[in-house]
N, C-alpha and C positions, 0 to 999 in steps of 0.2 A: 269790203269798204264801209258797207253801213255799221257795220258794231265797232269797228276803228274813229270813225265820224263820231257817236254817239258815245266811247269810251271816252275820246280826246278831250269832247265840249264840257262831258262829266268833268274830268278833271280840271281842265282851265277855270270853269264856275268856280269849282271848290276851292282852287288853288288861289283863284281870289278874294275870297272870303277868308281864307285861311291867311292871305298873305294881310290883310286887313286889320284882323283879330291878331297878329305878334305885333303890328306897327302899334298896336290900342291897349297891348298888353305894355311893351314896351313904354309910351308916353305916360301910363297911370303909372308904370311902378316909379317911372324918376319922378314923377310928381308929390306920391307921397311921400309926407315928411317933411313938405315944405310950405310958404304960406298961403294962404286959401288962394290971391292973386294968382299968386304962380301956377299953383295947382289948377287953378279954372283957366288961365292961357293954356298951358301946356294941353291941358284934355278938351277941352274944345277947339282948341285950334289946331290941334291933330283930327279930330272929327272933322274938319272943314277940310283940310287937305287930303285927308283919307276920302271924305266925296267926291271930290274932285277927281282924285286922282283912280278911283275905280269907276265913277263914269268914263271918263276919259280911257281909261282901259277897254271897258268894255264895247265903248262903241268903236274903236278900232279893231275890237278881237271880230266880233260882229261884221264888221267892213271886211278887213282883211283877208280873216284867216276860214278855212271850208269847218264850220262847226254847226251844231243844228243849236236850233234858236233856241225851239220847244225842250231841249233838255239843258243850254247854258244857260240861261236865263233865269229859270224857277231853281237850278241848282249853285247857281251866282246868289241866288236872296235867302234861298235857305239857309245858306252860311254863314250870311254878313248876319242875318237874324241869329245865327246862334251867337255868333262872337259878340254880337249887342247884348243878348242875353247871359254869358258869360262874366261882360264888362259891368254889368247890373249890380249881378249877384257878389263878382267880385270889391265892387265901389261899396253895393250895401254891407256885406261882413267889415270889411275895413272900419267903414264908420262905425259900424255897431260895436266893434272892439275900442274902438276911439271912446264911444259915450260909456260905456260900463267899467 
């Protein structure tokens, strides 16, 4: 039961992060290409609802569901940290092929 428990919560973390990072991929890619306005609603205001809506996730996974904390938790932020770091690098290469 314990390595099921600590499999499961692995996965839901991740799977939030993961589900985070295609909603962030998704909103930048229709954004490019369009004008900066649009561009800054669409990716920030995806940002704002993507908060939301992974707190709001998580504190129900937390309530709800038999998961351990100590490993959904720090594996829920590792995630959303990469796909922030991926959304970076992705936004920087873009611009940088815009300016050159």
């Amino acid at each position: 039961m314990t390595e099921n428990a600590v499999l499961f919560s692995l996965v839901l973390g991740l799977g939030i992060g993961l589900l985070s990072a295609i909603t962030s991929f998704w909103f930048i890619r229709r954004g490019i290409g369009q004008d900066i306005k649009r561009f800054l609603t669409l990716v920030l205001g995806s940002m704002a609802l993507r908060f939301i809506g992974v707190s709001v996730m998580a504190v129900l996974i937390v309530m709800l569901l038999p998961v351990r904390k100590e490993i959904f938790i720090p594996a829920m932020l590792l995630s959303l940290l990469a796909g922030i770091a991926f959304d970076t690098y992705r936004l920087y290469s873009k611009a940088k092929n815009r300016i050159e």
